[in-house]
LUMVOSE-141772 format. One line per 10 residues: number of its first residue (from 1); for each residue z, x, y of C-alpha. Coordinates in nm, 4 decimals. Layout:
// residues N
NUM = Z X Y  ...;
END
This chain:
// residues 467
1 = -0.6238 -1.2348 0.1312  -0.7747 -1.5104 0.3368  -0.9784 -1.3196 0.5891  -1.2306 -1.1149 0.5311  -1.2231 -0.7469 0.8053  -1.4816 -0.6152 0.6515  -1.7431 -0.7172 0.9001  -1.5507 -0.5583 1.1917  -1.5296 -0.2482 0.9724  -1.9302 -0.2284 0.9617;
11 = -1.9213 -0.3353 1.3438  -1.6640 0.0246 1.3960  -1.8822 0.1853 1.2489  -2.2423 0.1213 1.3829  -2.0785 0.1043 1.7692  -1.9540 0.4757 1.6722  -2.3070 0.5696 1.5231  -2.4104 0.4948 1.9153  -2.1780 0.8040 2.0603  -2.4120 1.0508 2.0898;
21 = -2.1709 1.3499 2.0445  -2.0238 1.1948 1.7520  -2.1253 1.4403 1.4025  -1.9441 1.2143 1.1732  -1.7527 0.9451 1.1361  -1.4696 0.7065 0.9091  -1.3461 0.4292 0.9305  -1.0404 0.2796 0.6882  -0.9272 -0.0522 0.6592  -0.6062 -0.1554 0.5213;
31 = -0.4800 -0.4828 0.4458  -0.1380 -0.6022 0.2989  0.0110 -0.9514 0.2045  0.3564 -0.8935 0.1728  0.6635 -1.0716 0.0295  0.9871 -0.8434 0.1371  1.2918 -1.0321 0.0177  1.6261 -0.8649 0.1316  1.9888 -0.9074 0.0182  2.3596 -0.8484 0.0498;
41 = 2.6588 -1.0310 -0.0074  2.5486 -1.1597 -0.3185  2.2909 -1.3751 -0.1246  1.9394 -1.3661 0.0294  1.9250 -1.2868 0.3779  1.5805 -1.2366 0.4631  1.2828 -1.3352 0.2921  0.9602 -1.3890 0.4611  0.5867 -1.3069 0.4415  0.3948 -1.0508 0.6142;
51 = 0.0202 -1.0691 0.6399  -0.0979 -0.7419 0.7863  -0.4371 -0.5673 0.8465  -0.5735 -0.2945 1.1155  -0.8793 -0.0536 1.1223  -0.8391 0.3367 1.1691  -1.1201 0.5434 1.3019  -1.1332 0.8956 1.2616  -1.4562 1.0942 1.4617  -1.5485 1.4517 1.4591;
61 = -1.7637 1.6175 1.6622  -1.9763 1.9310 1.5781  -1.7654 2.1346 1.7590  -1.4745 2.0387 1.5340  -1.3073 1.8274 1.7493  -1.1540 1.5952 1.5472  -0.9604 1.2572 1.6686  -0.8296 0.9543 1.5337  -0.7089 0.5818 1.6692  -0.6171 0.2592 1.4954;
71 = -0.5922 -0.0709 1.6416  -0.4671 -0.3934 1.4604  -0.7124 -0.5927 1.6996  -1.0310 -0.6855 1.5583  -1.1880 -0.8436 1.8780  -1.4730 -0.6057 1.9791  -1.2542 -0.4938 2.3031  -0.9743 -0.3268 2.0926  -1.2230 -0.1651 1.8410  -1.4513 -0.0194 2.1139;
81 = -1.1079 0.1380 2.2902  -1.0001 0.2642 1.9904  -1.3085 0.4750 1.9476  -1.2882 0.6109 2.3067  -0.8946 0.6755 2.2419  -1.0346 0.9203 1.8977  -1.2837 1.0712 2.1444  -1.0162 1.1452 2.4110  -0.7862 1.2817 2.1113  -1.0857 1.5457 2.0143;
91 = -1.0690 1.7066 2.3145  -0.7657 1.8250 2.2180  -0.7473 1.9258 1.8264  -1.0255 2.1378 1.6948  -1.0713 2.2256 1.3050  -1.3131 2.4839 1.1656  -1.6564 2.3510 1.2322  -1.7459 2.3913 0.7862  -1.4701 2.0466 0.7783  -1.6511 1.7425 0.6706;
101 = -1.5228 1.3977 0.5648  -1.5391 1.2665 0.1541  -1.8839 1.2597 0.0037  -1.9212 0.9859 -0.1904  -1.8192 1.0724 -0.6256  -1.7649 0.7938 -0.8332  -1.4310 0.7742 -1.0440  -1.4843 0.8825 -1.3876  -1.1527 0.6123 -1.4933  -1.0828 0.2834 -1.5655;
111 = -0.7764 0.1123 -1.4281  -0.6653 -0.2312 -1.3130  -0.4481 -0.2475 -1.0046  -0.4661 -0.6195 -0.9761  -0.2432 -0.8878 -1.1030  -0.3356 -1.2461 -0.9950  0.0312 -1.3917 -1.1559  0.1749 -1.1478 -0.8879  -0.0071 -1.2563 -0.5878  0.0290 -1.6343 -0.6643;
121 = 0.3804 -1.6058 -0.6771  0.3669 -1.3835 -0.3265  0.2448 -1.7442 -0.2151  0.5088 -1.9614 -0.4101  0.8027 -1.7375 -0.2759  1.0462 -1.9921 -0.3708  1.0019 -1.8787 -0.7567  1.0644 -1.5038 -0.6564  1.3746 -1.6407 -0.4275  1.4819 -1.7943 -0.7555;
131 = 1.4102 -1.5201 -0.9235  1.6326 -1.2957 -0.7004  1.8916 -1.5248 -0.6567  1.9716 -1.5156 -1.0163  1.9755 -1.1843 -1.0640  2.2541 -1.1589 -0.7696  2.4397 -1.3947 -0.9439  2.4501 -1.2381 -1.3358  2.5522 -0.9314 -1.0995  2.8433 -1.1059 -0.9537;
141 = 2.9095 -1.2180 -1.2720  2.8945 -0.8858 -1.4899  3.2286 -0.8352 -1.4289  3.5654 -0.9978 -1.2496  3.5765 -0.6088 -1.0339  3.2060 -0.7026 -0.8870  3.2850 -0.8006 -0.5333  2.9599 -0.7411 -0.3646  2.5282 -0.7144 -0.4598  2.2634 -0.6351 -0.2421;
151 = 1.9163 -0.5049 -0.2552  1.5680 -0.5419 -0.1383  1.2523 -0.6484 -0.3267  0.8793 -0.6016 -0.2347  0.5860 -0.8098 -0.3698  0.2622 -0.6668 -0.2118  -0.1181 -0.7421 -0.2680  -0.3165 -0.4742 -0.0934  -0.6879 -0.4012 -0.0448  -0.8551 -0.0742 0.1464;
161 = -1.2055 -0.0292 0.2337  -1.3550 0.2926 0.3359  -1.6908 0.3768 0.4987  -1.8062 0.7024 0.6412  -2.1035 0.8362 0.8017  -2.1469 1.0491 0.4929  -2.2378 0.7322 0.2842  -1.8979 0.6657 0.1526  -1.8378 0.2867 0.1181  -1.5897 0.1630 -0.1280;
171 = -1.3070 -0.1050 -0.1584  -1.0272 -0.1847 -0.3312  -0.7749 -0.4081 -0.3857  -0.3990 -0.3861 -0.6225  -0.0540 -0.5291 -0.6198  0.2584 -0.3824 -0.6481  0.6176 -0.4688 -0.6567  0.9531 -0.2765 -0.6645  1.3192 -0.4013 -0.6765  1.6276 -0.2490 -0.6482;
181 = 1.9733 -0.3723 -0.6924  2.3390 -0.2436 -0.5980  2.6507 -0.3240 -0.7280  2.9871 -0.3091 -0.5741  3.3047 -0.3022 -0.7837  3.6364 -0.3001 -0.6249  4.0139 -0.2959 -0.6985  4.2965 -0.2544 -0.5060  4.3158 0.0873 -0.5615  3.9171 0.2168 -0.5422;
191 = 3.5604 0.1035 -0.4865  3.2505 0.2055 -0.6547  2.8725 0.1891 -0.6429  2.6403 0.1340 -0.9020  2.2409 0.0562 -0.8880  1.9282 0.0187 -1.0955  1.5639 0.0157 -0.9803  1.2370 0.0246 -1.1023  0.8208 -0.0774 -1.0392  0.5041 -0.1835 -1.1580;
201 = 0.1615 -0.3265 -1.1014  0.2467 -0.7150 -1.2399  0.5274 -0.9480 -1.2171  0.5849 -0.9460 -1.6170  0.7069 -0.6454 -1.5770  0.9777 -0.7576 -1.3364  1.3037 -0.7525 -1.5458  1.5935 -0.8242 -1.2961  1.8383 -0.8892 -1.5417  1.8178 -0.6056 -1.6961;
211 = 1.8633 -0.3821 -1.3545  2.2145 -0.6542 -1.2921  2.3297 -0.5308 -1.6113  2.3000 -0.1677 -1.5931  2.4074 -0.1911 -1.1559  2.7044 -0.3432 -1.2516  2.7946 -0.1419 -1.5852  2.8047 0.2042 -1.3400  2.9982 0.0345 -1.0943  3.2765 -0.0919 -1.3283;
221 = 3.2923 0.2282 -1.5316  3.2986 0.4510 -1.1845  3.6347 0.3090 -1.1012  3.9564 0.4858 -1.0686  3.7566 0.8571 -1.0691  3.9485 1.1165 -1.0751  3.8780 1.4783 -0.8340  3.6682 1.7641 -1.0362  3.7109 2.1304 -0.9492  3.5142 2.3335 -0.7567;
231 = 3.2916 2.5313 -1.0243  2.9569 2.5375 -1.1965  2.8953 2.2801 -1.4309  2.6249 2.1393 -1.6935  2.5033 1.8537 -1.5366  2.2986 1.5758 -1.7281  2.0691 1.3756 -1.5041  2.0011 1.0086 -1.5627  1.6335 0.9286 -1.4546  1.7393 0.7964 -1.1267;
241 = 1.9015 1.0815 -1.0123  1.6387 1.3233 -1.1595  1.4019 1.0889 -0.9992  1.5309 1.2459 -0.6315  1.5265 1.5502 -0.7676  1.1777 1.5634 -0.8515  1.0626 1.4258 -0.5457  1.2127 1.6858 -0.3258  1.0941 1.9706 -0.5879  0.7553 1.8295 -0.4931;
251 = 0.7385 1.8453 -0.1994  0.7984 2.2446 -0.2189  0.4201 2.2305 -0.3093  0.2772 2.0380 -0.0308  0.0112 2.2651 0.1435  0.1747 2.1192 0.5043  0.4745 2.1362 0.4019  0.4348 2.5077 0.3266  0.2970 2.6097 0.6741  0.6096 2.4369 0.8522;
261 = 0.9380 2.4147 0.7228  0.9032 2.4631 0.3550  0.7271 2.7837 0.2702  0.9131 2.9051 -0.0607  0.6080 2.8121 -0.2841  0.3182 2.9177 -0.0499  0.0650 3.1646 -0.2595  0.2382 3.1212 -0.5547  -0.0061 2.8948 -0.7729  -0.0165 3.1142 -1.1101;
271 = 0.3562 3.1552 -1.0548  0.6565 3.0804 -1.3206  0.8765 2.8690 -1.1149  1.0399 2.6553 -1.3653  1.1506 2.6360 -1.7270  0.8813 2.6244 -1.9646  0.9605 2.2839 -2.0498  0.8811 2.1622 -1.7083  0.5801 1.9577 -1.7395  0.5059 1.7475 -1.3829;
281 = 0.1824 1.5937 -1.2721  0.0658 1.3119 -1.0502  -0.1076 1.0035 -1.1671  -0.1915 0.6597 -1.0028  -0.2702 0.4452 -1.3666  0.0454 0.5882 -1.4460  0.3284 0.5448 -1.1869  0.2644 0.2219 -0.9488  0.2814 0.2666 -0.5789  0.1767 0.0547 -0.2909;
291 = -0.1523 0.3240 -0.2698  -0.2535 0.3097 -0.6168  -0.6257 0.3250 -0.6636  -0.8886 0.4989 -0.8447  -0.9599 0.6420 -0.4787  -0.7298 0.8271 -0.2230  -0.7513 0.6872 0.1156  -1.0143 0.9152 0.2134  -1.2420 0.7808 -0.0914  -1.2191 1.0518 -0.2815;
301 = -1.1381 0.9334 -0.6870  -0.8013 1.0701 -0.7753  -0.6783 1.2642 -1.0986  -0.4553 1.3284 -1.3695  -0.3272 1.6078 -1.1631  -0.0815 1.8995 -1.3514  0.1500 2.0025 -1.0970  0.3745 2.2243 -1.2976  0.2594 2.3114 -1.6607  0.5355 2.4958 -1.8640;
311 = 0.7190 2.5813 -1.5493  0.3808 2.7488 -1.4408  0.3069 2.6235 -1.0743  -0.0800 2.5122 -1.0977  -0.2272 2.3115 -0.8306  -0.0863 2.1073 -0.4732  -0.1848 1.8047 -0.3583  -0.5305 1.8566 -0.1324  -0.7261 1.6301 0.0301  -1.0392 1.6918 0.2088;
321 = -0.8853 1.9036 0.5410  -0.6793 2.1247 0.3158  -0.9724 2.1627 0.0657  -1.1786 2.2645 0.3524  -0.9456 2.4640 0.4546  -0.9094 2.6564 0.1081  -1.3003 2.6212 0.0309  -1.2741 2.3855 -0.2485  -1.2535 2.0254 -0.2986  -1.0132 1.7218 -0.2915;
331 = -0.8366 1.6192 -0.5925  -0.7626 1.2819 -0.4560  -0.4369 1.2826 -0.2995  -0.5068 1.2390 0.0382  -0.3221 0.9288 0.1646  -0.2162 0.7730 0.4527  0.1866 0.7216 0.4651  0.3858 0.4003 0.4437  0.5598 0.2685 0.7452  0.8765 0.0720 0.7852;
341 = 1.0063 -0.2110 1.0097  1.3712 -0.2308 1.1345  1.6164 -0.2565 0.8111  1.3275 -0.3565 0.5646  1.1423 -0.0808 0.4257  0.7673 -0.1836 0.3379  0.4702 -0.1112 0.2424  0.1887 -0.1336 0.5215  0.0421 -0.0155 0.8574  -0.1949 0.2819 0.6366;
351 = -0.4226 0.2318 0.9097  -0.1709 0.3824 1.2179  -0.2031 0.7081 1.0080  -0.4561 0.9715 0.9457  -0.4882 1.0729 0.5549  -0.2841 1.4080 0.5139  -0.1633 1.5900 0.1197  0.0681 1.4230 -0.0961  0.1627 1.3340 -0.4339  0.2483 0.9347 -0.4577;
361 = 0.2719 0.8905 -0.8234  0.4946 1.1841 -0.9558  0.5857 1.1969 -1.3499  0.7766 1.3987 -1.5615  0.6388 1.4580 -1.9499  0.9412 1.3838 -2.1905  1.0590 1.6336 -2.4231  1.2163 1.4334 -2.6904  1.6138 1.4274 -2.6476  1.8500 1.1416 -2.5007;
371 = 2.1238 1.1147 -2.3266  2.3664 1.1268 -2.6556  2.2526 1.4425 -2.7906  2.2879 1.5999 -2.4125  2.6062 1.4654 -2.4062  2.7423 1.5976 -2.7385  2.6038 1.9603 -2.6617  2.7550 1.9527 -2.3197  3.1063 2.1917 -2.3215  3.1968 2.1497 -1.9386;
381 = 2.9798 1.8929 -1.7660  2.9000 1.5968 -1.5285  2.6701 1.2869 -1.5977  2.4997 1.2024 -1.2895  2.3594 0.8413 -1.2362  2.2658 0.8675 -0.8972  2.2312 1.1467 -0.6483  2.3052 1.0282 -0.2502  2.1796 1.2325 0.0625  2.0082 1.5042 -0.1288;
391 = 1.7264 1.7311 0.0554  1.6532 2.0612 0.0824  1.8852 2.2763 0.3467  1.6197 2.5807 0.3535  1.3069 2.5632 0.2250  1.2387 2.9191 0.2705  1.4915 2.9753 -0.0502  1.5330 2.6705 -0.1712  1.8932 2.6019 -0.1369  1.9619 2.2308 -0.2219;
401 = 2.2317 1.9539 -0.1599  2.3033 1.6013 -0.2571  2.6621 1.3735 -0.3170  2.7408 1.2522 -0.6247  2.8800 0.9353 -0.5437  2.8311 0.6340 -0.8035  2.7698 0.6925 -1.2045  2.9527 1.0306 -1.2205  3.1336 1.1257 -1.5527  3.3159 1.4696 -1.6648;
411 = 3.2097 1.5690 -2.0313  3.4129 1.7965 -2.2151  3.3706 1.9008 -2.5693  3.0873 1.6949 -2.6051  3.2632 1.3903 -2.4717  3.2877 1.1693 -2.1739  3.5993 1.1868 -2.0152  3.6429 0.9662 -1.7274  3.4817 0.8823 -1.3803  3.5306 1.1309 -1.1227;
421 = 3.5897 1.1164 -0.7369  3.2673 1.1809 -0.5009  3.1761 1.5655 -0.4872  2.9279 1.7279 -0.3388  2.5869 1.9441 -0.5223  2.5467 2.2672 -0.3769  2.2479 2.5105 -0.5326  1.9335 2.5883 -0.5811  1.6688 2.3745 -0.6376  1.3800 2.6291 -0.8144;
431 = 1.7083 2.7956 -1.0388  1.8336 2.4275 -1.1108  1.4350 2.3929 -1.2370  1.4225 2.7210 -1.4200  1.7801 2.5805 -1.5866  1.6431 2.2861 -1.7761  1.7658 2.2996 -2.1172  1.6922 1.9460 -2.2852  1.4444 1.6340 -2.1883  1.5124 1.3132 -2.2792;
441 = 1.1883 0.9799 -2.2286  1.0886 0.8880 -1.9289  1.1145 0.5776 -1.7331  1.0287 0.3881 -1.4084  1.3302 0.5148 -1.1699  1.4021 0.6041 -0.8039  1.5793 0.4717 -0.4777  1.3980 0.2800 -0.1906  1.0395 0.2657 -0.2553  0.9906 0.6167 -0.3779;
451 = 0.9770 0.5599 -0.7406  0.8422 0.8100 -1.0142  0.8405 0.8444 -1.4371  1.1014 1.0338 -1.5140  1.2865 1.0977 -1.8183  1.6836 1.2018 -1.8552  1.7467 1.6029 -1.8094  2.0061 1.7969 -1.8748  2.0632 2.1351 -1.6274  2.2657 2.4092 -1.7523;
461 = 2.4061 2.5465 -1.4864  2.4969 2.3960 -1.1343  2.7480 2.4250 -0.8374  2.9595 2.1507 -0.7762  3.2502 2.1419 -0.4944  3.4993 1.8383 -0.4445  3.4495 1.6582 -0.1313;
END
């Protein structure tokens, strides 16, 4: 990162220290370099650089009114409007009067974010180009029934720095990268999907050719599916589709999700809402994300958080509003979202958004099975690669859809049988978690950039209806 913000940070800062009304203040910068290659057709399409950096000021006066404004202008002008745009905003939006911002506490961790191999090559992009275009290429090559690849790749070096009135000032910097490709098989008679993804903090860990392989494999073997019947079924999950899973289960215990739309798991910390053998938690140095840090985005260090501990539901994400407003303190997870641009989905823009609860870096403990073994103690079943469309349809009850589409097999008798036709998931989602009967190791899976450590699972007992 070439420039260096952090002097109009300091300059926000002491020109809101001037407001007289003004009880506290924050101010969060967020800078990205980005490489965001995209592809389809079996060739690049788009691959360009994105150097991006803004400032977001949040005020609050002792009255509670709270406000907030970003501006990706650093000339004086821009910063001093957006400080009278989070006073206007404070008019309007009170909180209870106790609300402060983070205190400064120093991380108790070790961890580095930071790969230098990764950001060099952000800056040579025609070795990632390269890089890509080969993959595309063993993909076409898999198999003669590949007829298409596609797929987007992000390389990002990012860097925060946080100062409040409160004597907060902290900064740090990571990279991150995630890939994903899909597969396309076709013959005259059918077409079929297959994908791989995965993520980390260094470009070693980059292993394209490994994601080509296993894309095209669940294309080719998804051909020429036949329809299922309407019934319930053991379904094993690969950790792609689980992956999707898990990330809609959590958001069941978001504290804002709760008090709109989602209320199912509100008051019941201390609750059994899962099979025993659900173990779930939430941990930066362990799952990569574009907002990995030892701190949230508030400054607050983050946690090995247990989510669910033997199906027992034990804690939700809370940063320092929702602590507040439950009078106890942040665990870390307060974070400001992603944001996308047109077709490319990207990390970047933190600064347009205030901080709110969530859990970025969601794992699943393993519980020591595989895939075989679920296989061979499945009677009537479906392996599911990858689950399309899913979300919840009520989150007052739970009730839970998705398409199985791509990498879907009928077991019987302890056997794979052949590919089946696209069919549609209609259940539960907390009696699909209380169903969990074996747990196989986890891995780096998921679908856009919302990937998580997950391991294999096999479900005993789900509702499945033929499209």
């Amino acid at each position: 990162m070439n420039e260096d913000y952090s002097e109009r940070l300091e300059y926000a800062i002491n020109k809101t220290q001037k407001y007289k009304d003004i009880f506290q203040i924050e101010a969060f910068l967020g800078e990205n370099n980005l490489l965001t290659i995209r592809s389809a057709m079996g060739k690049i399409l788009e691959s360009k650089v994105i150097q991006d950096a803004g400032i977001g000021i949040r005020i609050l006066k002792e009255d509670g009114g709270l406000g907030f404004s970003s501006t990706c202008d650093f000339s004086d002008e821009a910063i001093i409007k957006s400080i009278d745009e989070a006073l206007a905003i404070s008019k309007f939006r009170k909180v209870d009067p106790s609300y402060s911002f983070a205190v400064p506490r120093k991380s108790q961790r070790n961890a580095n974010f930071y790969d230098k191999q990764l950001v060099e090559a952000i800056y040579e992009y025609d070795n990632l180009n390269e890089t890509i275009n080969q993959a595309l290429q063993e993909t076409l090559e898999f198999h003669p029934a590949i007829k298409e690849v596609a797929g987007p790749a992000h390389f990002v070096e990012y860097k925060k720095h946080i100062i409040n009135s409160n004597e907060v000032d902290l900064s740090e910097k990571g990279t991150y990268w995630n890939a994903e490709l899909m597969a396309i098989a076709e013959t005259s008679l059918d077409r079929r999907e297959g994908s791989d993804s995965s993520a980390g903090f260094a470009v070693k860990e980059l292993n394209l050719s490994q994601m080509a392989t296993k894309a095209g494999d669940m294309a080719v073997k998804s051909l020429n599916g036949k329809k299922v019947d309407a019934g319930t079924y053991e379904i094993i999950f690969s950790p792609m589709s689980m992956s999707t899973f898990l990330g809609w289960f959590v958001m069941l215990t978001n504290p804002q999700n709760q008090e709109k739309n989602m209320p199912l798991l509100k008051d019941k910390i201390g609750g059994m809402i899962a099979s025993e053998r659900f173990i779930i938690g939430n941990d930066p140095l362990k799952v990569a994300s574009p907002v990995s840090g030892l701190y949230d985005d508030e400054g607050t260090p983050t946690e090995d958080i247990i989510i669910v501990e033997n199906g027992i539901f034990k804690t939700m994400p809370l940063d320092t509003f929702y602590a507040s407003k439950f009078q106890t303190r942040s665990n870390g997870s307060g974070y400001r979202l992603a944001r996308g641009s047109g077709m490319t989905n990207y990390p970047g823009q933190l600064y347009q958004s205030e901080p709110i609860p969530i859990f970025p870096s969601i794992y699943m403990e393993g519980g020591g099975s595989d895939v075989e073994r679920m296989i061979e103690s499945t009677r009537k079943g479906i392996y599911l690669d990858f689950l399309h469309y899913a979300y919840i349809t009520n989150g007052g009850t739970g009730d839970y859809t998705g398409i199985l589409r791509q990498g879907t097999f009928l077991i019987e008798s302890g056997e794979i049988i052949y590919p089946i036709k696209k069919c549609r998931l209609m259940d539960n989602i907390i009696e699909m978690a209380k169903n969990i009967e074996l747990i196989g190791e986890p891995k780096i899976a998921g679908h856009w950039r919302d990937m998580r450590l997950v391991p294999p699972v096999k479900i005993s007992s789900v509702d499945i209806i033929p499209y």
